[in-house]
C-alpha positions in Angstrom: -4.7 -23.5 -10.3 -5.1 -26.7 -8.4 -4.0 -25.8 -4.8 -5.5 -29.6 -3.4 -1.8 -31.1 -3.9 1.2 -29.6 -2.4 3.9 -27.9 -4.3 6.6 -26.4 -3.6 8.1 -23.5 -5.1 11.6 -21.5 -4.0 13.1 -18.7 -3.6 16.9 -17.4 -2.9 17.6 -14.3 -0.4 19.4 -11.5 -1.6 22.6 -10.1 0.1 20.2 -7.2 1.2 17.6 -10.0 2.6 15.4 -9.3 -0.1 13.1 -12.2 -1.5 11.4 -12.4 -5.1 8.3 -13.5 -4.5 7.4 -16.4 -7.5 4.9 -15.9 -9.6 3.4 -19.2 -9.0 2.8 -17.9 -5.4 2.2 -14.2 -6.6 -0.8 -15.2 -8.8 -2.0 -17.9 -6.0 -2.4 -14.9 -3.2 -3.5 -12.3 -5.9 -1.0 -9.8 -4.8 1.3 -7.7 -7.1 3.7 -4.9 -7.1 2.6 -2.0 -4.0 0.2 -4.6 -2.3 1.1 -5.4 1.1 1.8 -8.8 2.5 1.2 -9.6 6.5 3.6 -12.3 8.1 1.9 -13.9 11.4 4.4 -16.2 13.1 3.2 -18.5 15.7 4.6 -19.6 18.6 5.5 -23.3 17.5 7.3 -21.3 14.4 4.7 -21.8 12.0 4.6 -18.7 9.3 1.2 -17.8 7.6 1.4 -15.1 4.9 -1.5 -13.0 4.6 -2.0 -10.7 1.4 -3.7 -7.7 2.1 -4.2 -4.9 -0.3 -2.7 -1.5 0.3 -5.1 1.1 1.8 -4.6 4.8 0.9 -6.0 6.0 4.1 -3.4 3.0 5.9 -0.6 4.5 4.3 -1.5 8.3 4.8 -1.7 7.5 8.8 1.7 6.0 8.7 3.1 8.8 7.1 1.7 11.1 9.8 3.1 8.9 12.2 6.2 9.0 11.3 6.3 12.9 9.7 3.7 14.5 11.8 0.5 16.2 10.5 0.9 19.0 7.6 -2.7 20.0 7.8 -2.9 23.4 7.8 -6.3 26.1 8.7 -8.0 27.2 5.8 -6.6 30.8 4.6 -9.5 33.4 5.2 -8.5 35.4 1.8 -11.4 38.0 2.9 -14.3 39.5 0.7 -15.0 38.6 -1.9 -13.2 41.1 -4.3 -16.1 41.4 -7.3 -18.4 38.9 -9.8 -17.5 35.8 -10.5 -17.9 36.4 -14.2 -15.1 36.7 -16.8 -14.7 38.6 -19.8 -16.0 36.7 -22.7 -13.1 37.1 -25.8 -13.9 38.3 -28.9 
């Protein structure tokens, strides 16, 4: 895609302030459905979008943030309780 001219591309927001982001735009950032999209806004009211990929380990300390840690100890189960060999079938 030739990004030296400008274009411009729209979009309509939803009653629930929800915006479809074209695909023009979409393929241009290299984002799709899950990634995660940054908005920096500037003092003089200038908007840059910045695409950034979702990050497992990003998403896993949100969730504890907001639901806590489940981590739980390790379960001593004791001894050992024989071989770790099985019956072979017949």
């Amino acid at each position: 895609m030739n990004t030296n001219n400008p274009m411009t591309v729209r979009s309509k927001i939803t009653s629930k302030n929800q915006v479809t982001i074209p695909k023009t735009v979409r393929d241009l950032l290299e984002v799709k459905s899950s990634d995660m999209i940054e908005w920096k806004i500037e003092p003089n009211g200038k908007v840059t979008i910045i695409p950034s990929k979702a990050d497992l380990w990003q998403i896993v300390d949100e969730q504890e943030k907001k639901f806590g840690n489940l981590d739980t100890p390790e379960i001593d189960w004791g001894e050992d309780a024989g071989s770790e060999e099985f019956d072979k079938w017949s």
